[in-house]
C-alpha positions in Angstrom: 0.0 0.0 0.0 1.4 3.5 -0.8 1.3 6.0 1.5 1.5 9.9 0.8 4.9 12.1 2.2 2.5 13.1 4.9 1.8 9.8 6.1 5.4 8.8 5.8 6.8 10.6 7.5 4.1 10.7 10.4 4.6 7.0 10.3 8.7 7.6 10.6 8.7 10.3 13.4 6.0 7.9 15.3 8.9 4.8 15.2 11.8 7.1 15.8 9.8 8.2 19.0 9.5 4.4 20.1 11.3 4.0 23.4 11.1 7.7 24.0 9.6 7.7 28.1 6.1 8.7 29.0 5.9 12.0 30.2 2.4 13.7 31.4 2.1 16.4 29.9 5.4 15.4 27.1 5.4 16.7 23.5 9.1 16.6 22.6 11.7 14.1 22.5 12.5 14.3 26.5 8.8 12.6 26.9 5.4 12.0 25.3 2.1 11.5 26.7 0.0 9.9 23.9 -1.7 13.7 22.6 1.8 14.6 22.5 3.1 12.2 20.5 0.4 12.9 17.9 1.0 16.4 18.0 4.8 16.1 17.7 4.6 13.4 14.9 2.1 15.6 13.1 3.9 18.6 13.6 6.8 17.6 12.0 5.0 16.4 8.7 3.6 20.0 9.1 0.4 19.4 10.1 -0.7 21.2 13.7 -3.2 19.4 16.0 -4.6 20.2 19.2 -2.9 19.7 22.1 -5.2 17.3 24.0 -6.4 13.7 22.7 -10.1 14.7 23.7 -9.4 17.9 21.7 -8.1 16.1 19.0 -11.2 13.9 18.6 -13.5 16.1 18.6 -12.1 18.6 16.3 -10.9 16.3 13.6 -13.5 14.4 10.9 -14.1 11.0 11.5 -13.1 8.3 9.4 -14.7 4.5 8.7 -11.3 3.3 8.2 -8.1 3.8 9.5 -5.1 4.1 7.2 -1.1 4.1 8.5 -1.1 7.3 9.8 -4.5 8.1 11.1 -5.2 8.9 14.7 -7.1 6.3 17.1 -8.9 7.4 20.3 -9.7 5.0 23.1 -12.1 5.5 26.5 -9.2 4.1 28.7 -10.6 6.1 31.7 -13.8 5.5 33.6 -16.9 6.4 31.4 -16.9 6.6 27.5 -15.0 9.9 27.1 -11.8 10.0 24.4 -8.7 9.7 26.9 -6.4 8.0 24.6 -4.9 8.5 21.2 -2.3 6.2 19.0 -1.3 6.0 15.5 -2.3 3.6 13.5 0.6 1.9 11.9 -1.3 -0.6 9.3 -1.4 -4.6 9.9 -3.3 -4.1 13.3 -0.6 -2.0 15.2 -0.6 1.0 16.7 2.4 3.7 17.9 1.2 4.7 21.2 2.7 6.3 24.7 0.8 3.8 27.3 1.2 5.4 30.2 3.2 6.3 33.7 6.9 3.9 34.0 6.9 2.8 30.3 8.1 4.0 27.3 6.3 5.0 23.7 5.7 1.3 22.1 3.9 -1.1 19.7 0.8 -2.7 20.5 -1.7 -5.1 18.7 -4.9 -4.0 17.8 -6.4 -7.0 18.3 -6.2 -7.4 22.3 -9.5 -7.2 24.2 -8.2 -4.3 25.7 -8.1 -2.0 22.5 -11.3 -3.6 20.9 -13.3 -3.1 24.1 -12.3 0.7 24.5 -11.9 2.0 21.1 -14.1 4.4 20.9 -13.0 5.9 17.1 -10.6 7.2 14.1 -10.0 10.4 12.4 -7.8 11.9 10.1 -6.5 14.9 9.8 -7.6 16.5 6.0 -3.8 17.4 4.8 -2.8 13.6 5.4 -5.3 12.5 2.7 -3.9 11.9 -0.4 -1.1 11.7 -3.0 1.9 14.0 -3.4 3.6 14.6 -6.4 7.8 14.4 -5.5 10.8 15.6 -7.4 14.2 14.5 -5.8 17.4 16.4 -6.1 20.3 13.5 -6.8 23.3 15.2 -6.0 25.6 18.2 -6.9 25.7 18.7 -10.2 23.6 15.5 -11.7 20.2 17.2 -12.2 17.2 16.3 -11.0 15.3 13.1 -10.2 11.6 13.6 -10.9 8.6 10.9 -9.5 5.4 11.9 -11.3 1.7 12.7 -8.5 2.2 8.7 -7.3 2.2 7.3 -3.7 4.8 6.8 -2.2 5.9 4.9 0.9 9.0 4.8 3.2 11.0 1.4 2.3 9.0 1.6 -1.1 10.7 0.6 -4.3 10.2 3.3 -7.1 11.3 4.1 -10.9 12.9 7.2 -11.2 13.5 9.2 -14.3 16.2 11.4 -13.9 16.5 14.1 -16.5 19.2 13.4 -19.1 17.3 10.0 -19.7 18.6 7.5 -17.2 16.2 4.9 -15.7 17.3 3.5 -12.4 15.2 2.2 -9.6 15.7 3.9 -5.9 14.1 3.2 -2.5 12.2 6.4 -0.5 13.9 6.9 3.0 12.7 9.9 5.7 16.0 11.8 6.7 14.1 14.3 9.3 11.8 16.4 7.8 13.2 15.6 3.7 12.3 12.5 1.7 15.8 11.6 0.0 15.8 9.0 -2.9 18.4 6.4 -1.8 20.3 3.4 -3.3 
C-alpha cells in the first residue's frame, strides 16, 4: 500500500519516538504523553493538532477506516469519554505512549483491551492523499523527478532522472526531507 509524504513521514517520526519515556504532559523528544506524541509526529509532517487527545477527537473528521497514519482514540478512563490516542501503523498495530513507567511502544490491535475501548478514528484532512515528488540526486547530476504517485518509506520506485537514465531507488525519511536512496 502506498502512502503519501504526509503519512510517511508521520509513520517515521512515530517509530523514531518508540522508546522515548512517557511523560504527562510530554510533547518533545524528553517525553510524550499519547496527545503529545500525535502532535509532535504531526507537527513535524507540518500538520498542527490540538494539544489534547479529547481535543483532537472532537475537532478532527471521523473516518470509517483507519489508514497508516491516522489517529485512534480509546475510553481508557472511567466512562466513555476519548482519553487515549495512538497512530495507526497498518497490519493491526498502533504507535502509542501507554502510560506512567513505560516507554512509547507497539501494540496489537487485536487485544481485548483495545477492541473493548476504542471508541473511534479520524484523520487529519492534509494527510489524505497523493503527493507529487521531485528528488534532487546530488551536486551537479540534475534532477530526479517521481510523477503525482504514492509513495511509501522502504517503497521501491522508478525514477526518471533528466538526461534520460532509468534507475530504480528506495524512498527513505531523513528528518523532515524525503531523499531517494540506493
Amino acid at each position: 500500500q502506498g502512502l503519501s509524504m504526509e503519512r510517511a513521514l508521520i509513520l517515521s517520526e512515530a517509530r523514531s519516538a518508540v522508546g522515548t519515556p512517557y511523560r504527562f504532559g510530554g510533547n518533545d523528544p524528553r517525553g510524550l504523553d499519547c496527545s503529545g506524541l500525535a502532535q509532535m509526529t504531526y507537527s513535524r509532517a507540518g500538520i498542527p493538532l490540538p494539544r489534547s487527545s479529547r481535543e483532537q477527537y472532537r475537532r478532527l473528521p471521523p473516518i470509517d477506516e483507519a489508514r497508516p497514519g491516522d489517529l485512534l482514540f480509546f475510553a481508557t478512563g472511567k466512562g466513555s469519554e476519548v482519553s487515549h490516542v495512538g497512530i495507526f501503523a497498518g497490519n493491526d498495530v498502533m504507535i502509542h505512549a501507554p502510560g506512567r513507567g513505560r516507554q512509547v511502544t507497539t501494540t496489537s490491535l487485536t487485544l481485548d483491551y483495545w477492541q473493548e475501548r476504542f471508541v473511534g478514528a479520524a484523520a487529519r484532512s492534509g494527510v489524505i492523499g497523493s503527493t507529487g515528488v521531485t528528488f534532487g540526486v546530488g551536486p551537479g547530476r540534475g534532477r530526479a523527478s517521481v510523477g503525482a504517485r504514492t509513495l511509501g518509506v522502504g517503497h521501491s520506485v522508478g525514477v526518471r532522472v533528466l538526461g534520460g537514465i532509468q534507475r530504480e531507488c528506495v524512498l527513505a525519511v531523513v528528518g523532515p526531507v524525503a531523499v531517494v536512496v540506493r
